[in-house]
C-alpha positions in Angstrom: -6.8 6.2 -20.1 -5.8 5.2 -16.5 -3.9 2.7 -14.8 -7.2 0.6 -13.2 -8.6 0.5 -17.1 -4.8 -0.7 -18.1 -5.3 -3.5 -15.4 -8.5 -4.2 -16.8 -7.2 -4.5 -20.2 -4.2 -6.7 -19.3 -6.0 -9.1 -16.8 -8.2 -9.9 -20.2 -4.9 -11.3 -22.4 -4.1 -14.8 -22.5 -1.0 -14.6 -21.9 -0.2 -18.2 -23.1 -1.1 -17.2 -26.6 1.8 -14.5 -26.8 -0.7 -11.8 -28.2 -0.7 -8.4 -27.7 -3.5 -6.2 -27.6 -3.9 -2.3 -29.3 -5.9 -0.4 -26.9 -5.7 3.4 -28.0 -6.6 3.5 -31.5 -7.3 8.1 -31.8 -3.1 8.1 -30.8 -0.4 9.1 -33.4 1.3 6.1 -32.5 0.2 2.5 -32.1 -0.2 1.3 -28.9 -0.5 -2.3 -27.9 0.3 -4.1 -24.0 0.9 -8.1 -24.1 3.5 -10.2 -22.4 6.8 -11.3 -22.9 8.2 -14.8 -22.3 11.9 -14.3 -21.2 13.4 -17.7 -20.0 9.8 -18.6 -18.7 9.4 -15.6 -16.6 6.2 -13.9 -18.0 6.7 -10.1 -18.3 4.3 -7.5 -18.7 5.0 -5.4 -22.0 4.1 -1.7 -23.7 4.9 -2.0 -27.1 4.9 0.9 -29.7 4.5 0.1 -33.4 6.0 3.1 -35.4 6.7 3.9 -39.3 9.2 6.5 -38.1 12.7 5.0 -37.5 13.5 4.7 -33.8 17.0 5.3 -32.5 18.4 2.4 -29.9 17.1 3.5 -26.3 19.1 2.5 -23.1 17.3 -0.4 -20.8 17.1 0.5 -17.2 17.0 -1.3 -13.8 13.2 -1.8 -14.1 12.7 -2.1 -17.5 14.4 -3.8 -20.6 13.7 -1.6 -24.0 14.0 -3.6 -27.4 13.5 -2.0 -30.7 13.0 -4.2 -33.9 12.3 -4.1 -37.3 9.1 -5.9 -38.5 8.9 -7.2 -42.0 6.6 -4.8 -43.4 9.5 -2.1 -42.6 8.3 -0.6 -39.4 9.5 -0.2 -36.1 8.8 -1.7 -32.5 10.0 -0.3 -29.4 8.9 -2.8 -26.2 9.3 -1.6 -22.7 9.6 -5.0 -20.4 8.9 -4.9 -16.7 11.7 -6.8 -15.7 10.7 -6.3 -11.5 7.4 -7.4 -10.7 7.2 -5.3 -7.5 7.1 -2.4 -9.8 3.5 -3.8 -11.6 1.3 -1.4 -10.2 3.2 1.7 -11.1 4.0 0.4 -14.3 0.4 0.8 -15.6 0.7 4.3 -13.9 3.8 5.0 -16.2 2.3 3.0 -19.1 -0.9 5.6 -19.2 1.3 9.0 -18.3 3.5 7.9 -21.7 0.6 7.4 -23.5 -1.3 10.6 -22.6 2.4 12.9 -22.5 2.4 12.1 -26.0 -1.0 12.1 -27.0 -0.3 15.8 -27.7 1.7 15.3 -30.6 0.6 16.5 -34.0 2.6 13.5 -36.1 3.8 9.6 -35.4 7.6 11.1 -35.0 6.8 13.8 -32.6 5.1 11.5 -30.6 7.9 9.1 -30.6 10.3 12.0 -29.6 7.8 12.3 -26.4 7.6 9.0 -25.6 11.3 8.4 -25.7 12.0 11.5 -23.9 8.9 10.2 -21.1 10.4 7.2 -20.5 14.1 8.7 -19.8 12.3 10.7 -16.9 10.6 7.5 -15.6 13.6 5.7 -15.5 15.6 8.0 -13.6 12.8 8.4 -10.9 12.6 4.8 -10.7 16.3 4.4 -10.3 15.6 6.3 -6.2 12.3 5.8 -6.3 11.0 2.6 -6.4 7.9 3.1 -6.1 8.0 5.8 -8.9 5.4 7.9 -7.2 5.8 10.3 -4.2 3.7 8.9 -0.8 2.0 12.0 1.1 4.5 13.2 3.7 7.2 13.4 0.8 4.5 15.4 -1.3 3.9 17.7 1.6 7.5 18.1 2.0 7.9 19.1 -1.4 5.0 21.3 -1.7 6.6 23.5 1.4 10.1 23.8 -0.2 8.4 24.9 -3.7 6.0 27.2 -1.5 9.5 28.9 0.0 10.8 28.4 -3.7 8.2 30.6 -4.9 8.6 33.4 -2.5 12.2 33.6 -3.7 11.4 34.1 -7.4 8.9 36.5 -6.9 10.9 39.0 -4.7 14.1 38.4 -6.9 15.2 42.0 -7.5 14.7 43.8 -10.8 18.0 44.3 -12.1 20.0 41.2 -13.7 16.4 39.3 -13.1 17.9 36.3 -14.8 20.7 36.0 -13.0 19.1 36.0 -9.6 16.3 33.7 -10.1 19.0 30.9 -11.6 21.0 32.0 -8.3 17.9 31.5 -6.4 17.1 27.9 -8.1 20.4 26.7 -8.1 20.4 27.3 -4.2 17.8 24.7 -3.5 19.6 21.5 -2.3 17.2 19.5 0.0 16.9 17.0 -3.0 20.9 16.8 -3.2 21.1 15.2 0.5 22.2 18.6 1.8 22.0 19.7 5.7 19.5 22.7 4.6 16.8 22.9 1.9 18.0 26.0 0.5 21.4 27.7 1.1 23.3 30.7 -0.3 26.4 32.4 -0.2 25.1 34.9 2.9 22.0 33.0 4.1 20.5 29.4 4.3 17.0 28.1 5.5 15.6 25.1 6.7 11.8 24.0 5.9 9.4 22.3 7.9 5.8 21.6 6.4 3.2 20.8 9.1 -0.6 20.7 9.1 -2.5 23.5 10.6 -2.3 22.8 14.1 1.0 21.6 14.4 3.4 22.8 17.8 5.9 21.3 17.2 8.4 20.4 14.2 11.1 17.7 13.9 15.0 18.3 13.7 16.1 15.4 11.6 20.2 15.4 12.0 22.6 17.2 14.3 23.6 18.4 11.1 20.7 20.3 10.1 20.8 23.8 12.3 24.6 23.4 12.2 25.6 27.0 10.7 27.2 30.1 12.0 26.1 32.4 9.5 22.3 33.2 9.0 19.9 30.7 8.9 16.1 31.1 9.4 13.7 27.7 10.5 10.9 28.3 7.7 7.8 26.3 9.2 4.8 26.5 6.4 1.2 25.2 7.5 0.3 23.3 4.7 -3.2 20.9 5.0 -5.5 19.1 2.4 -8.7 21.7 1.6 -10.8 22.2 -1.3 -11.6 25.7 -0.8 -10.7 29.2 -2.9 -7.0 29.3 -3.3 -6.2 26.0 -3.3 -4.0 24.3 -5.6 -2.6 20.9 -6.7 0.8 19.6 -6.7 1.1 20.1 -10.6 -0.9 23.6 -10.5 2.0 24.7 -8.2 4.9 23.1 -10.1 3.1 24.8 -12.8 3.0 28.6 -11.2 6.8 28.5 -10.7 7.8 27.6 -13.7 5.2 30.4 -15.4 7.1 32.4 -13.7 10.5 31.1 -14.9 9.4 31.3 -18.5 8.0 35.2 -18.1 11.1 35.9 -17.6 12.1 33.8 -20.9 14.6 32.4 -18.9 15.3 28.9 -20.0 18.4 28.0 -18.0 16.6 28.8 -14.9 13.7 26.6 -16.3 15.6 23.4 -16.8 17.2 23.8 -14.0 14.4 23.9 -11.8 12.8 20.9 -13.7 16.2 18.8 -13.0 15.8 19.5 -9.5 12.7 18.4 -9.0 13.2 14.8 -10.6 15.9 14.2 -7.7 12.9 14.3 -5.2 10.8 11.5 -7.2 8.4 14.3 -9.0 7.2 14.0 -12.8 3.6 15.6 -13.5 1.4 12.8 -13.2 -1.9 12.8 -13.2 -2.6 11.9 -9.8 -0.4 14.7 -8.6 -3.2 16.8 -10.3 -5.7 15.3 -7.6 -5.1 16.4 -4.3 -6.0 20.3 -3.2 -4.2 21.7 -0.4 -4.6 25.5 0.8 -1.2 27.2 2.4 -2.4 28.8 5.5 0.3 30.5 6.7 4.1 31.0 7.5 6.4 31.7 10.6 10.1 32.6 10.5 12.5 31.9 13.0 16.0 33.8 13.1 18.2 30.8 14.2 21.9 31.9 15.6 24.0 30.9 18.8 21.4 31.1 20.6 18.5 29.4 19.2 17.3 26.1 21.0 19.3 23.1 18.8 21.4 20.3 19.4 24.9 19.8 17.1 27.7 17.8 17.2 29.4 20.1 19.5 26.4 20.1 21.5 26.8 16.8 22.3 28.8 13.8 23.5 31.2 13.1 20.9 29.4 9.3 21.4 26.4 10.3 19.6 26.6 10.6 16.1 23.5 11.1 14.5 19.8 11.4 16.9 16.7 13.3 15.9 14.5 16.0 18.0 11.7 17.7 18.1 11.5 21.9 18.7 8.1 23.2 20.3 7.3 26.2 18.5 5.5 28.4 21.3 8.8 28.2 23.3 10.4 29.8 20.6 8.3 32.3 19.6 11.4 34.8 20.8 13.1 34.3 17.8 10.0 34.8 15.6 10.7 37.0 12.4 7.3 36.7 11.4 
């Protein structure tokens, strides 16, 4: 199942006759896409046909959800795409809720999956329109987990737990904060550039605003399909192996809520694309580090963006 087979599959429906049409028939549930007509405006529809009783679920700002009761005692639970500028990743989410729950044993542990599928989808789609992540903001992310990882893994021994929910809890960037990460003693600020990158860009006046200690984390990240590359998902996937080593579940959920505030679920096509980490630099940045800040600057300017060339500032190097 894919999303340019789903096309396929929906393009062939006449509409007109109001039909709907099964098209995964191994599934524990029954599947089916078609149209709805609401007030003349032609919608396109996932419908699930279940035996097992389905609660009511909550519509969302892209989708209404209706549940009914067919005749013969079952249930139907239809996802409408109510904006149109969302068709093409709503095949995408139409295939990942099939497939999430495809690995269900029974109809109402399927259902469970589905429901609890679509609740992710509809709070990515609430920021992200687009519902799926375009390259730069992958790359972004993949440097912030990268740095994420390093964390976990040099947590200290004792009170393990604690520290690596510490650790998690510290990373902000998806919150809207100045820095990526920041703790009670310490905060960084990542920058993920391709191999031969100089020079990385300061997006706020904000952003190398601190007194305390800070460190400019640059991580040269590029596409590559060699030994010790990895995927988006494979990544995602390594931290939170590492979470659950430590059985720590709070830590785990966590980490999984942060990540849906910067647009990610583990889609398929996140599973696609190899990159290779080739290395990382440190800078120390204090008083005297090369920024601009708002008292740096005319009180006038109120937001600008710059860019720092990293040879000139190989002095405050840490490694």
């Amino acid at each position: 199942m894919n999303p340019e087979f789903l096309q396929k599959q929906w393009d062939s429906i006449d509409y007109k006759s109001g039909g709907f049409l099964q098209i995964d028939t191994l599934h524990p549930l029954e599947w089916f896409i078609g149209y709805q007509d609401i007030s003349n405006v032609r919608r396109k529809t996932l419908l699930i046909i279940s035996r097992a009783p389905i609660d009511i679920v909550e519509s969302s700002k892209s989708m209404d959800v209706v549940r009914r009761r067919k005749e013969d005692g079952r249930w139907t639970l239809a996802f409408e795409l109510i904006n149109t500028e969302q068709e093409g990743v709503f095949s995408v989410f139409c295939c990942d809720m099939i497939e999430h729950s495809r690995k269900a044993k029974n109809e109402p542990t399927a259902l469970v999956l589905a429901i609890s599928r679509y609740k992710h989808w509809s709070r990515l789609l609430r920021t992200h329109s687009k519902g799926m992540m375009d390259e730069s903001t992958c790359k972004g992310l993949i440097g912030e987990l990268l740095f994420l990882e390093e964390k976990l893994h040099s947590s200290t021994d004792a009170e393990k737990n604690t520290d690596k929910y510490i650790i998690v809890n510290g990373w902000v960037g998806g919150d809207n904060a100045d820095q990526d990460f920041m703790y009670t003693d310490s905060w960084f600020e990542i920058k993920t550039v391709g191999i031969s990158a100089e020079k990385v860009t300061i997006s706020s006046l904000e952003q190398l605003d601190r007194t305390d200690y800070g460190e400019l984390v640059v991580i040269y990240v590029d596409k590559a399909n060699r030994e010790g590359s990895f995927s988006l998902n494979e990544l995602v996937t390594r931290i939170k192996n590492l979470l659950l080593s430590e059985s720590d579940i709070d830590s785990l959920e966590l980490f999984e809520s942060k990540l849906t505030t910067y647009g990610y679920i583990d889609l398929f096509e996140y599973g696609q694309q190899k990159y290779f980490h080739f290395n990382t630099k440190k800078y120390r940045v204090d008083d005297t580090f090369p920024k601009l800040t708002t008292k740096l600057v005319h009180i006038a300017i109120t937001s600008l963006k710059y860019e720092i060339n990293l040879p000139s500032v190989e002095t405050w190097q840490i490694c």
